[in-house]
Residue frames as qw, qx, qy, qz and C-alpha x, y, z in Angstrom:
[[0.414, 0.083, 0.059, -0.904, -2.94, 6.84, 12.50],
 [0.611, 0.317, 0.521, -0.505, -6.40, 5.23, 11.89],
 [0.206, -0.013, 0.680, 0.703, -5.81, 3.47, 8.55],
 [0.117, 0.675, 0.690, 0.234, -9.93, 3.53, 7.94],
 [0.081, 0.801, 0.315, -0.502, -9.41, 7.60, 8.74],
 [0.607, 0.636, 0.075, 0.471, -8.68, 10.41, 5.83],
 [0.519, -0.040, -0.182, 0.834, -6.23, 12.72, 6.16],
 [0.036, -0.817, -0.245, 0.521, -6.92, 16.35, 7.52],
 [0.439, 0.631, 0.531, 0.355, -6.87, 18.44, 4.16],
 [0.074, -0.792, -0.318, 0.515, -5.55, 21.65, 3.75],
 [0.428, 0.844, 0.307, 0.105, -4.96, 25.06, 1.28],
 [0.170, -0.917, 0.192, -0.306, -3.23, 26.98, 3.03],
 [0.731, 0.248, -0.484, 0.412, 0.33, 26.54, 4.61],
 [0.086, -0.343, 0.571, -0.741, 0.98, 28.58, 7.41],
 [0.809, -0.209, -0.146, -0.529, -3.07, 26.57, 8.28],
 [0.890, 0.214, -0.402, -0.027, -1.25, 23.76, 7.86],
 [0.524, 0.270, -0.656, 0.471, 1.82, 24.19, 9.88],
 [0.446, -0.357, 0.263, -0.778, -0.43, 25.59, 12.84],
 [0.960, -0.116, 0.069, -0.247, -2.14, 22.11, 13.10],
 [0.851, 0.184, -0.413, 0.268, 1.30, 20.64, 12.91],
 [0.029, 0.375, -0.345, 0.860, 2.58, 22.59, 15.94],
 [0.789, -0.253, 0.057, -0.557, -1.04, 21.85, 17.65],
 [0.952, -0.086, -0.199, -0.215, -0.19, 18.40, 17.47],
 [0.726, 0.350, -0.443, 0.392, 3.24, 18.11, 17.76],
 [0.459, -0.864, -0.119, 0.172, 4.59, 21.09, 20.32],
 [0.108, -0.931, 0.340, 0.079, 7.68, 22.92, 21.11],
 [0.493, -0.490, 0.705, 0.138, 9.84, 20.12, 20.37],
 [0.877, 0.412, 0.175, -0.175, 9.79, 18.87, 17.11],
 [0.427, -0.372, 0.738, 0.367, 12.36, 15.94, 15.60],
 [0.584, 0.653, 0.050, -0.479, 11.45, 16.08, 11.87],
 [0.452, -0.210, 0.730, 0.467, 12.70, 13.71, 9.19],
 [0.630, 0.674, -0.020, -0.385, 12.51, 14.06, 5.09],
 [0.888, 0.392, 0.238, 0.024, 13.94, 12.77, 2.48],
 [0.397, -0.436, 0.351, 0.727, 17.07, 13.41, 0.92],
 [0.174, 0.109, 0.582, 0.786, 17.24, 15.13, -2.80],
 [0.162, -0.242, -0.356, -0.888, 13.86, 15.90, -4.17],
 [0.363, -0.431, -0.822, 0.085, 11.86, 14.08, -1.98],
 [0.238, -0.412, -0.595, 0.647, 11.28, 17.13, 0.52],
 [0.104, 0.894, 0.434, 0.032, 8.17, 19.32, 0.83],
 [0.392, 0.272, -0.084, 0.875, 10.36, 22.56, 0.47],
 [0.296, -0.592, -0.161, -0.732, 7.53, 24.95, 1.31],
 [0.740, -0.586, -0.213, -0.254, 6.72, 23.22, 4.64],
 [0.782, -0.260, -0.144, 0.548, 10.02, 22.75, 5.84],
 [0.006, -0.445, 0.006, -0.895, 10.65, 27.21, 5.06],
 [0.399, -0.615, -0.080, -0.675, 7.51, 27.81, 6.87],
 [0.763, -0.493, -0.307, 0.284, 8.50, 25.48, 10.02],
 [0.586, -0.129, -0.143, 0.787, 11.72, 27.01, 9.98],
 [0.073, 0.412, 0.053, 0.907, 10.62, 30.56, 9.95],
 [0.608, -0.616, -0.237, -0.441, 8.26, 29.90, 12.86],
 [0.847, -0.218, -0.193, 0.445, 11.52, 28.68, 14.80],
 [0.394, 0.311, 0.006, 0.865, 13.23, 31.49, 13.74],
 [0.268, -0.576, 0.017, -0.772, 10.55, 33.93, 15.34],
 [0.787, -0.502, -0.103, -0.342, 9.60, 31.61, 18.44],
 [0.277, 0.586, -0.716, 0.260, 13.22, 30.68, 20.25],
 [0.658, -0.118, 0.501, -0.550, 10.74, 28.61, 22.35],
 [0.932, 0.280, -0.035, -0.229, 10.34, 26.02, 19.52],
 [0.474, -0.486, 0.721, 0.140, 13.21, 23.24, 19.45],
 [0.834, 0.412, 0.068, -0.360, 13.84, 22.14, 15.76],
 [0.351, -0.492, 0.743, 0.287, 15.88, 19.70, 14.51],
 [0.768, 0.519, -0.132, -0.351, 15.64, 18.63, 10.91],
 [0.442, -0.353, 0.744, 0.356, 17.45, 15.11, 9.81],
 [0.549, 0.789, -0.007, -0.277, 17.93, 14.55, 6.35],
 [0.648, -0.067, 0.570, 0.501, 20.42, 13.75, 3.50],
 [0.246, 0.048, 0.516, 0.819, 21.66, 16.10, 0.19],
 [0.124, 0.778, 0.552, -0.274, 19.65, 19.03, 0.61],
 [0.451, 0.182, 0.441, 0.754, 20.01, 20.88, -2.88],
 [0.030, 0.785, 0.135, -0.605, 20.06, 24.30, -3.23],
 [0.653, 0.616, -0.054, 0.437, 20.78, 26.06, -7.01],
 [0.729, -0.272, -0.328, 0.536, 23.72, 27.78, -6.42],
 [0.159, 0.966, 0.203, -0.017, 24.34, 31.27, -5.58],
 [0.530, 0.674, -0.232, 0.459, 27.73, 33.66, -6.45],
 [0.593, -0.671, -0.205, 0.395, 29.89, 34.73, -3.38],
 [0.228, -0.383, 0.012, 0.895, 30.95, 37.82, -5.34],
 [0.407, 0.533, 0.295, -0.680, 29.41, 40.44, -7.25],
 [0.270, 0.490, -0.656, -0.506, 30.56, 39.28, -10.59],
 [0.026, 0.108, 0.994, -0.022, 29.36, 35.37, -9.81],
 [0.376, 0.534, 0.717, -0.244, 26.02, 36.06, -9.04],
 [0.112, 0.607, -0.360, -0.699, 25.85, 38.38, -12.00],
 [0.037, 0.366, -0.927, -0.074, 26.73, 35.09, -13.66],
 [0.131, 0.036, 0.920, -0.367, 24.35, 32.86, -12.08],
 [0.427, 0.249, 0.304, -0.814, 21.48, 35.09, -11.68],
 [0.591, 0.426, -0.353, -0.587, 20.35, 34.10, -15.45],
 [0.415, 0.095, -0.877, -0.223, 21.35, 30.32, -15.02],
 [0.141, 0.023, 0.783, -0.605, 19.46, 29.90, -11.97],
 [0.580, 0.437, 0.142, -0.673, 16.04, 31.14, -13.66],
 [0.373, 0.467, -0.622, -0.506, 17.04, 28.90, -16.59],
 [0.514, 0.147, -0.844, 0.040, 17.63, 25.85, -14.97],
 [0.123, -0.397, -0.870, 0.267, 16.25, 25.29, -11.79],
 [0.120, -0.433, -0.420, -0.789, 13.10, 28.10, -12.72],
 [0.636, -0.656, -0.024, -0.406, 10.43, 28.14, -9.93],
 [0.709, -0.491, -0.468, -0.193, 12.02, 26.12, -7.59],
 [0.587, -0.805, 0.064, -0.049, 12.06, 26.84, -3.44],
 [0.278, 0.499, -0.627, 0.530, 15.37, 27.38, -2.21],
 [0.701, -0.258, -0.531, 0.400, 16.10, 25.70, 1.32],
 [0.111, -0.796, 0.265, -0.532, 16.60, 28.99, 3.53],
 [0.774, -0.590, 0.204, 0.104, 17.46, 26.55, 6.64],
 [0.855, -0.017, 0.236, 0.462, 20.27, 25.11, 4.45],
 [0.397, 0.752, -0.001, 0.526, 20.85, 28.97, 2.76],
 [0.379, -0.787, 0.162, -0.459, 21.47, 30.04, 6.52],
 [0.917, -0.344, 0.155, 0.129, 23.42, 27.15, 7.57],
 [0.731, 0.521, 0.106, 0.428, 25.94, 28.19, 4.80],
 [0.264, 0.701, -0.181, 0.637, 26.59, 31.40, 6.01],
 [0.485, -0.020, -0.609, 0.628, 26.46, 30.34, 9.71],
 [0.175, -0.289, -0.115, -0.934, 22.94, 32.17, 10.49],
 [0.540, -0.278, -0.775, -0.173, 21.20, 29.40, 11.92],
 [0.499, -0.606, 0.081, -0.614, 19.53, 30.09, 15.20],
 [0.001, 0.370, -0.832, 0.414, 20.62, 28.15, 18.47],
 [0.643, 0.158, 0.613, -0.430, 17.11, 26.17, 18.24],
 [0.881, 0.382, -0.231, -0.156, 17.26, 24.71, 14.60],
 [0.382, -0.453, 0.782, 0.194, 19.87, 22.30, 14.36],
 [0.781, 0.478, -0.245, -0.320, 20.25, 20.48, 10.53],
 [0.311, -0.404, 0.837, 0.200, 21.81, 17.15, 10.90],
 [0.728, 0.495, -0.226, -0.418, 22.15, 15.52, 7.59],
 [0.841, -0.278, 0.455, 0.092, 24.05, 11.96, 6.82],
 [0.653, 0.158, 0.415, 0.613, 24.93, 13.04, 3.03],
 [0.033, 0.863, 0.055, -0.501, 25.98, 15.96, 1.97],
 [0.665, 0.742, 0.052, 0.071, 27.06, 17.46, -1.43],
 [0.774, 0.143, -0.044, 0.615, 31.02, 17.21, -1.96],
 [0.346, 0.201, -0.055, 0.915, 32.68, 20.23, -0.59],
 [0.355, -0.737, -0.348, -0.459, 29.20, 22.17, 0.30],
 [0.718, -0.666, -0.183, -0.084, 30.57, 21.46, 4.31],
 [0.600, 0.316, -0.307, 0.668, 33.95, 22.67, 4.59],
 [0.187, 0.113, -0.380, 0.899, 34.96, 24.95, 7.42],
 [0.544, -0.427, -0.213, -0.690, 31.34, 24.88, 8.31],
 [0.026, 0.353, -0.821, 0.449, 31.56, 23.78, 12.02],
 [0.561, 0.062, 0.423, -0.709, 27.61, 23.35, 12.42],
 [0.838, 0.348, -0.317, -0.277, 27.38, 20.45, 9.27],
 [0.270, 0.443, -0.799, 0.305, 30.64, 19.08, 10.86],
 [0.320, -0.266, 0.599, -0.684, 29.10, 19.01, 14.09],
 [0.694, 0.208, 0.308, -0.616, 25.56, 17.71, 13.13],
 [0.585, 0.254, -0.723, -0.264, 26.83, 14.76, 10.37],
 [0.814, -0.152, 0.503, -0.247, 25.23, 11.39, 11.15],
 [0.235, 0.357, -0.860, -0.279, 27.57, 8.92, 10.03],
 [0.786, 0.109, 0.453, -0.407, 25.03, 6.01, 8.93],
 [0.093, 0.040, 0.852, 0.513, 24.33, 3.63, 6.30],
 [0.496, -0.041, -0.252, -0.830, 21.68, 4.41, 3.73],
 [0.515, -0.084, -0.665, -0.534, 19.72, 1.00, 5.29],
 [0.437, -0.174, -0.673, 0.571, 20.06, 2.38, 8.47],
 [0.124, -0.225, 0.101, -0.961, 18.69, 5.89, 8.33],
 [0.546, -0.516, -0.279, -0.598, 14.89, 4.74, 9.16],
 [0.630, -0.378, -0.570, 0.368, 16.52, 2.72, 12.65],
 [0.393, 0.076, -0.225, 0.888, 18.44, 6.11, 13.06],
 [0.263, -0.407, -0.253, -0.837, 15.50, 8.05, 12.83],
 [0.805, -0.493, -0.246, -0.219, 13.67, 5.93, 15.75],
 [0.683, -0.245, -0.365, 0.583, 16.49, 6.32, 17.93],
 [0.051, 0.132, -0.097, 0.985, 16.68, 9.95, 17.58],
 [0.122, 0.450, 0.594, -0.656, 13.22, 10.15, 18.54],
 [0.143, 0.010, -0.304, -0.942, 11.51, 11.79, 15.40],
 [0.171, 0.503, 0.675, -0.512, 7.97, 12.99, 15.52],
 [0.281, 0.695, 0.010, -0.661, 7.18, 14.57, 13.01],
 [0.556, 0.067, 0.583, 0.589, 7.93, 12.89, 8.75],
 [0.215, 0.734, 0.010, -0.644, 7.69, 15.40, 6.13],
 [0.566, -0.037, 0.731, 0.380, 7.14, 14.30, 2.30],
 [0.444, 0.507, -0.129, -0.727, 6.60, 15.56, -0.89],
 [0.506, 0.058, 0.860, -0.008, 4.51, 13.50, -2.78],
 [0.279, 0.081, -0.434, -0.853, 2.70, 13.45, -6.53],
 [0.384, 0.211, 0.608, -0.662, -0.81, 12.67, -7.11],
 [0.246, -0.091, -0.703, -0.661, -2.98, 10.77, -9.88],
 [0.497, -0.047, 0.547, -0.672, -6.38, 11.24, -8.59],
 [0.897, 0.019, 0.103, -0.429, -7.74, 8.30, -10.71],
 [0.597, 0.097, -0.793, 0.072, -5.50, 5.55, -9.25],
 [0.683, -0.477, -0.492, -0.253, -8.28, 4.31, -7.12],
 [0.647, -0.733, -0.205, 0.047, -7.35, 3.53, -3.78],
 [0.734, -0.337, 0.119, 0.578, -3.55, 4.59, -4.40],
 [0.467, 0.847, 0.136, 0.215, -3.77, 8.04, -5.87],
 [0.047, -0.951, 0.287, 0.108, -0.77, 9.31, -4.17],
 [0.875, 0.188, -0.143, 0.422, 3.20, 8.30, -4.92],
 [0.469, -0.769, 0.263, 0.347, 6.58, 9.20, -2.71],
 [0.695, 0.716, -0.049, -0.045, 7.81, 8.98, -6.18],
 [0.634, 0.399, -0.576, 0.327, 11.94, 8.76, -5.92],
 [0.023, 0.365, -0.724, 0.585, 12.15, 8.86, -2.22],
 [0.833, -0.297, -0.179, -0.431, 9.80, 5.79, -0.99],
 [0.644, -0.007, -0.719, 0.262, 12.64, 3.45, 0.24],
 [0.307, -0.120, -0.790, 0.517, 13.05, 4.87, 3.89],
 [0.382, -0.148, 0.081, -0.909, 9.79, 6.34, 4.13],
 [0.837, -0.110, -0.469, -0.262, 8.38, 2.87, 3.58],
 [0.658, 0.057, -0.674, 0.331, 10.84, 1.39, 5.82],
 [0.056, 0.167, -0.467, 0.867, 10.31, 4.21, 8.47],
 [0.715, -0.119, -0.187, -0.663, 6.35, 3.90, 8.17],
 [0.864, -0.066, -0.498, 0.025, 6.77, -0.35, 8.80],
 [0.410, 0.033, -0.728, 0.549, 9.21, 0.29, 12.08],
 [0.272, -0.210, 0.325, -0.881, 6.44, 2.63, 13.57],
 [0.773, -0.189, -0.329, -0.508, 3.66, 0.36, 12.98],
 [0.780, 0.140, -0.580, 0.189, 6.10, -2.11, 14.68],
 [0.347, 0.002, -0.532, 0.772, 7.32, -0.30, 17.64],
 [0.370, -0.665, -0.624, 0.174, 4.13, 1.67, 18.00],
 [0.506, -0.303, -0.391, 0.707, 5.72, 4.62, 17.69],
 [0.045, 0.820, 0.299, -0.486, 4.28, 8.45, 17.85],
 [0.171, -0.271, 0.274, 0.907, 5.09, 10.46, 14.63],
 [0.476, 0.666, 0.214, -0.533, 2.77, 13.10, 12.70],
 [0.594, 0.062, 0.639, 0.485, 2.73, 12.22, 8.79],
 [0.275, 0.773, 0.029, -0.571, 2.49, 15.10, 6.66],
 [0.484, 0.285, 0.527, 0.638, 2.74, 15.15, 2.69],
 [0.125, 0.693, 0.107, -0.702, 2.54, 17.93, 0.47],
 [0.766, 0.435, 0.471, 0.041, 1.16, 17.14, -2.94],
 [0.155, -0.500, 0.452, 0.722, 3.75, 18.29, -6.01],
 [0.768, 0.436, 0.281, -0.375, 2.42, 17.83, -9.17],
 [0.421, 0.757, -0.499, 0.005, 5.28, 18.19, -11.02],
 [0.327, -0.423, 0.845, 0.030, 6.98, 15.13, -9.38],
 [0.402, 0.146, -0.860, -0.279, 7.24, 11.94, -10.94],
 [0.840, -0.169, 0.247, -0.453, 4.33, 9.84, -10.49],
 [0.301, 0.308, -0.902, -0.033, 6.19, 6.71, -9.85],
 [0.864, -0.228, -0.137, -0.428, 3.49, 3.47, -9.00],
 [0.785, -0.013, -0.601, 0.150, 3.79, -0.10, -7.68],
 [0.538, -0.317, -0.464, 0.629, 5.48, -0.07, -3.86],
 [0.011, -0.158, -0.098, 0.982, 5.51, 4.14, -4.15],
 [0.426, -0.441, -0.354, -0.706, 2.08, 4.37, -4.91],
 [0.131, -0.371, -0.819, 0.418, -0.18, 4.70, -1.29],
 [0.109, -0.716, -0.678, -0.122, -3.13, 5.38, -0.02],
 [0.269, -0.777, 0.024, -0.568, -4.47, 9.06, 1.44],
 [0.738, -0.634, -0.114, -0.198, -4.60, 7.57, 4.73],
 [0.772, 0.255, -0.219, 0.539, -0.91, 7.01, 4.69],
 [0.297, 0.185, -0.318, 0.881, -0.40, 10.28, 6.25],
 [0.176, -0.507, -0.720, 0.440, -2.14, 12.10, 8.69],
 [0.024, -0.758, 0.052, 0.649, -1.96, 16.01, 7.13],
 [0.551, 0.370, 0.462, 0.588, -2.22, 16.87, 3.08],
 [0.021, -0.723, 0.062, 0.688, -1.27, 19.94, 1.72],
 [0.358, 0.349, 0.570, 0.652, -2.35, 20.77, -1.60],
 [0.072, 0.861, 0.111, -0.490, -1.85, 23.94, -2.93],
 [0.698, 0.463, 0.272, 0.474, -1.03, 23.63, -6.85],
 [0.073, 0.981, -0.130, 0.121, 0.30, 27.33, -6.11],
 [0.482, -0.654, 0.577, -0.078, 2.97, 25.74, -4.14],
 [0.907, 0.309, 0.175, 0.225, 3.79, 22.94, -7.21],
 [0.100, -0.852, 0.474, 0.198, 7.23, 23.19, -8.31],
 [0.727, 0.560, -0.397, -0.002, 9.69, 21.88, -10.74],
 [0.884, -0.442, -0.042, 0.145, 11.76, 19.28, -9.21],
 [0.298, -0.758, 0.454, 0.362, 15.72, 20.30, -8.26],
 [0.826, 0.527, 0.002, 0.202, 17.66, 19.22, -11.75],
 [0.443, -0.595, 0.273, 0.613, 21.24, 19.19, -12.49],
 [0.450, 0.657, -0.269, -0.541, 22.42, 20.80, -15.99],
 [0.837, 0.300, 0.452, 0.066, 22.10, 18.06, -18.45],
 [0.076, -0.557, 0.692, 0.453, 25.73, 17.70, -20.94],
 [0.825, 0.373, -0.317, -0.280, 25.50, 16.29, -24.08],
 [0.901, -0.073, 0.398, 0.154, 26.60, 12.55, -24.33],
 [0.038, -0.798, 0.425, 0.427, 29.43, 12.19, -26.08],
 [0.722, 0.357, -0.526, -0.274, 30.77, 9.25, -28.55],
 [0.378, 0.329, -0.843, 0.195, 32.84, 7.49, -26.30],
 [0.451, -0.078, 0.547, -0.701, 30.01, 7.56, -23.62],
 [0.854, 0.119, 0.031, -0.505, 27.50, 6.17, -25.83],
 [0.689, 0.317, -0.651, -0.024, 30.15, 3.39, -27.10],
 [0.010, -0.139, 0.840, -0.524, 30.31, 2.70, -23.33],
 [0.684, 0.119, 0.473, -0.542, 26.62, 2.69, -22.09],
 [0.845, 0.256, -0.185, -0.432, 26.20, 0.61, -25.68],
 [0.503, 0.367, -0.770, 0.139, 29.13, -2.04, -24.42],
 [0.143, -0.259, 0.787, -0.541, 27.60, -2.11, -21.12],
 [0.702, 0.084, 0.166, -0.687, 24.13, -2.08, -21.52],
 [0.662, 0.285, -0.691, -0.047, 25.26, -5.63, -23.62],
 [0.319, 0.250, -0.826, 0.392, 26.18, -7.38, -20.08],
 [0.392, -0.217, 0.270, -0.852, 22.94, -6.49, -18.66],
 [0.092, 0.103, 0.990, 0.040, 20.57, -9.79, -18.06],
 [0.342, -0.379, -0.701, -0.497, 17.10, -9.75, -19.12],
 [0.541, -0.704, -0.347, -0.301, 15.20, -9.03, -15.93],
 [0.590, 0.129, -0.242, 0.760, 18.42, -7.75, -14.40],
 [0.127, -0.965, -0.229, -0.012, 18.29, -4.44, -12.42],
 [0.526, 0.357, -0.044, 0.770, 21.27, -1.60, -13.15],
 [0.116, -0.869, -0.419, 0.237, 21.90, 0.99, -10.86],
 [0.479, 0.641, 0.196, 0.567, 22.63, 4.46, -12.25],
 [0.268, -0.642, -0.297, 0.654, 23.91, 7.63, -11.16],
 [0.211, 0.898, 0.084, -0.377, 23.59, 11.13, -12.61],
 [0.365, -0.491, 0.556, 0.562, 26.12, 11.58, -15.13],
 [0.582, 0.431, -0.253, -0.641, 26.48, 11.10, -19.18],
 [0.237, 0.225, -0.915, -0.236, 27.63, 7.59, -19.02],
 [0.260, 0.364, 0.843, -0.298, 24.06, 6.47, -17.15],
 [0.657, 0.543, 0.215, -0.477, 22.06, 8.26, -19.92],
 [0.480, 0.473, -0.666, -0.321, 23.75, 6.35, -22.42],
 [0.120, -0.013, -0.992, 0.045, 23.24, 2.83, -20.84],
 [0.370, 0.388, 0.655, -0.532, 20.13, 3.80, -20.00],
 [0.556, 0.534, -0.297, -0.564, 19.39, 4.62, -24.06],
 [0.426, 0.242, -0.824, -0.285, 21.13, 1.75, -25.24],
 [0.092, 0.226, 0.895, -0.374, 18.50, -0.32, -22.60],
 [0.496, 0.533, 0.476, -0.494, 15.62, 1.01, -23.84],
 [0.383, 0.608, -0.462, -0.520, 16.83, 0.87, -27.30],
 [0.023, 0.271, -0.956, -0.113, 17.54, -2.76, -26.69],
 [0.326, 0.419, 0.681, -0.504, 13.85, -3.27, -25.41],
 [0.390, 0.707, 0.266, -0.526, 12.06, -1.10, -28.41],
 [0.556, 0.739, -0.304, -0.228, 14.31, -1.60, -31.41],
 [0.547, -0.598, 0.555, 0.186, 16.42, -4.66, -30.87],
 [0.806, 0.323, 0.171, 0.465, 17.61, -5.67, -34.74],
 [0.244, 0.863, -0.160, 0.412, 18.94, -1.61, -34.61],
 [0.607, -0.707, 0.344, -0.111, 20.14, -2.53, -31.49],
 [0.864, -0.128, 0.445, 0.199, 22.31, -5.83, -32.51],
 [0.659, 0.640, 0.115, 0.378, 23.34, -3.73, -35.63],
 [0.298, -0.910, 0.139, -0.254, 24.91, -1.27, -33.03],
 [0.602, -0.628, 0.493, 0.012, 26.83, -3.49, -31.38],
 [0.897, 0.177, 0.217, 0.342, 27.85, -5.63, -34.51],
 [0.392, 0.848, -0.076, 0.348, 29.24, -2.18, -35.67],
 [0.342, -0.788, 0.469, -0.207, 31.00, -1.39, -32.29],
 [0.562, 0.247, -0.787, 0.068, 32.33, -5.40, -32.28],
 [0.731, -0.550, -0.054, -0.401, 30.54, -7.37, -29.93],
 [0.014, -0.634, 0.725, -0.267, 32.42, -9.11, -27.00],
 [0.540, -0.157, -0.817, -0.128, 31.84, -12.73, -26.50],
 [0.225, -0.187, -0.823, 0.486, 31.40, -12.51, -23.08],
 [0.138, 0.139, 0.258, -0.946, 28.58, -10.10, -23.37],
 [0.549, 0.280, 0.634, -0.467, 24.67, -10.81, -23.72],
 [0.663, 0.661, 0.186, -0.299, 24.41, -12.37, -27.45],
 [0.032, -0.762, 0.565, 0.315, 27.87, -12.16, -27.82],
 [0.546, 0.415, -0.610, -0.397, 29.00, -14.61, -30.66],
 [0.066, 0.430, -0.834, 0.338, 30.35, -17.07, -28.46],
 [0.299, -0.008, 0.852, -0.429, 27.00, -17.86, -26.76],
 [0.172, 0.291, 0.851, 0.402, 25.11, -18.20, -30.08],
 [0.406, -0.479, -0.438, -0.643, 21.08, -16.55, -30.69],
 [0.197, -0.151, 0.433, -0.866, 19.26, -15.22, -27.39],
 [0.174, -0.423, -0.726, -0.513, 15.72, -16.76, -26.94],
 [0.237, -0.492, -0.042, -0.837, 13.17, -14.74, -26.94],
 [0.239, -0.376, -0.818, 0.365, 11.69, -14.81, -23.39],
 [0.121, -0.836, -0.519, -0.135, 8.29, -12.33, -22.50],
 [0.146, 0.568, -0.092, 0.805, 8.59, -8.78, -22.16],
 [0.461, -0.572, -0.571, 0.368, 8.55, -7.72, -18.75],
 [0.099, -0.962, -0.255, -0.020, 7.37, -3.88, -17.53],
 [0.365, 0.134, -0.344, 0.855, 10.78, -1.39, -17.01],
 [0.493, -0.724, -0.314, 0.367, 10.80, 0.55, -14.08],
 [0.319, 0.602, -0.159, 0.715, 12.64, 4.10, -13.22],
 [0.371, -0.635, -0.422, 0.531, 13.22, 5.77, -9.80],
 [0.191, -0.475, 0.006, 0.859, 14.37, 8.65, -11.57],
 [0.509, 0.756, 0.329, -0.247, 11.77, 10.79, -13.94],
 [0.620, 0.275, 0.485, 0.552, 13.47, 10.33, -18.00],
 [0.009, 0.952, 0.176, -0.252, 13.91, 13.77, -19.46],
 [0.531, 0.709, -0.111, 0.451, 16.38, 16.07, -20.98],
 [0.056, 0.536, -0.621, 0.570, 17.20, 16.76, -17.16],
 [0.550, -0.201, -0.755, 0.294, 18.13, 14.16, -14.67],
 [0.398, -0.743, -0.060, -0.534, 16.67, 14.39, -11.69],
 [0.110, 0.532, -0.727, 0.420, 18.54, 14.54, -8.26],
 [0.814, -0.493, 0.114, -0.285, 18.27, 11.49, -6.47],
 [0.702, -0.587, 0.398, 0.063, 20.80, 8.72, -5.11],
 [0.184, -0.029, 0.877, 0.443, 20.46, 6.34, -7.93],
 [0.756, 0.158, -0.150, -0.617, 18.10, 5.48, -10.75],
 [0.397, 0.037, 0.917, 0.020, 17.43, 1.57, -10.91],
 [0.651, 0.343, -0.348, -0.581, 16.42, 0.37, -14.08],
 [0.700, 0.058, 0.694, -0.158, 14.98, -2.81, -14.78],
 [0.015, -0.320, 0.727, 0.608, 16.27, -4.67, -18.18],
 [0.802, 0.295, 0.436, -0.281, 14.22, -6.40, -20.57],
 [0.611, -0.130, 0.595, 0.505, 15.02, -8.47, -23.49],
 [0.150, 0.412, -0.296, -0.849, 15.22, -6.90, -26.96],
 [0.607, 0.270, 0.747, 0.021, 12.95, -7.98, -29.40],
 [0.359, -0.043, 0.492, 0.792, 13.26, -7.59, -33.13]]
């Protein structure tokens, strides 16, 4: 698009997908994000306009599209019903991906996805069918080979960072990268966002302009709590791990994390090392430090070198949020 235009601006969703339709047509190749990254609401209301119009040709690509989960007897959902509301509280179920499950999909949607949750795709012939075996630093080539017209993003929004109030908050890598091969190749796709508040406002590279996309949807009715998984208590031997690892880390070092209790424990004993680091060095004299690790007897006193900013991809909390990886960025402790 016109970088010096703004984006068309709407309230209303069904508004919204009309003028995406207008522009696009009957044929729309639609990429999003994987995990939290996707506008839920706008991807329903495509797919229910597919669902009534057998004229429309959709194909949604994608990666780990998280649903909560529901019972497959009467006694499970029973069960569920009450964690579902607990834990994941407002937010949008997937209905393309609730209807792929049971093998409901219409013979115009097609959901091809490159990662899927463990087990989720058994005996399911249409996930079989529709898997794009890639690499995650391929997906934005893959996407320009498949032709896609259409990107679809949920995005958060600080309206006073000047020229960069919006952020693709955990899902900027191949949106960025997909955004840089069009400019490059010239090629045709409609950029919609849909503004969450509730997402992490993550800055620096994920922070862009308005003009970034061609279509905004904001409708704070349509905010929603991002997908979460249930958050277990750390245990002892976890934290003695994340506090033996988080030791090996360098100073301006970057760690990636995954969901789990042994990444919120290295990720505590990193920001503990950063914000309290004599309680920190008493920690690890208690646990017995390991020469080979950062401070470790062996390599004498640390010196002190300038704090540098930490980073997160993934929004800190009592519940993780679902994305690939978090990537912290170390800094040194200081007393």
């Amino acid at each position: 698009m016109n970088a010096a235009a703004k984006p068309a601006r709407f309230a209303d969703l069904e508004q919204c997908v009309d003028e995406i339709l207008r522009r696009v047509g009957k044929r729309i190749v639609c990429g999003t994000p994987l995990g939290i990254g996707k506008p839920n609401a706008l991807i329903n209301a495509l797919y229910r306009r597919a669902q009534a119009d057998a004229s429309l040709d959709l194909e949604l690509i994608t990666a780990l599209s998280l649903n909560p989960p529901r019972g497959k007897s009467e006694l499970e959902e029973r069960f569920l019903k009450p964690v579902r509301a607990r834990v994941w509280g407002d937010y949008p179920a997937l209905t393309m991906i609730e209807d792929r499950a049971r093998g409901a999909l219409p013979p115009n949607v097609r959901v091809c996805e490159f990662y899927m949750q463990s087990g989720t795709a058994l005996h399911n012939a249409h996930a079989q069918q529709n898997h794009i075996c890639t690499n995650y630093s391929q997906v934005a080539r893959d996407l320009m080979a498949r032709g896609v017209n259409l990107l679809l993003q949920a995005v958060s929004v600080r309206p006073d960072h000047g020229s960069f109030p919006l952020s693709l908050s955990s899902n900027p890598d191949v949106t960025l990268q997909l955004l840089a091969e069009l400019a490059a190749e010239g090629g045709t796709c409609l950029r919609v966002a849909q503004i969450n508040r509730k997402l992490p406002w993550i800055g620096r590279s994920a922070s862009v302009a308005e003009d970034t996309f061609d279509l905004l949807l904001d409708s704070p009715a349509l905010d929603h709590e991002p997908f979460c998984v249930p958050h277990e208590p750390v245990d002892v031997t976890a934290w003695a791990i994340g506090l033996r690892a988080s030791a090996f880390v360098k100073d301006g070092g970057t760690l990636q994390v995954g969901i789990g209790t042994l990444g919120d424990a290295v990720c505590y004993a990193l920001s503990l090392r950063q914000s309290q680091g004599a309680r920190y060095r008493e920690l690890l004299d208690a646990l017995g430090r390991d020469p080979a690790a950062r401070g470790g007897p062996a390599d004498g006193p640390e010196p002190r070198r300038p704090a540098r900013r930490a980073r997160a991809r993934a929004h800190p909390g009592p519940r993780r949020r679902a994305s690939a990886a978090s990537s912290v960025t170390a800094q040194p402790a200081h007393n």
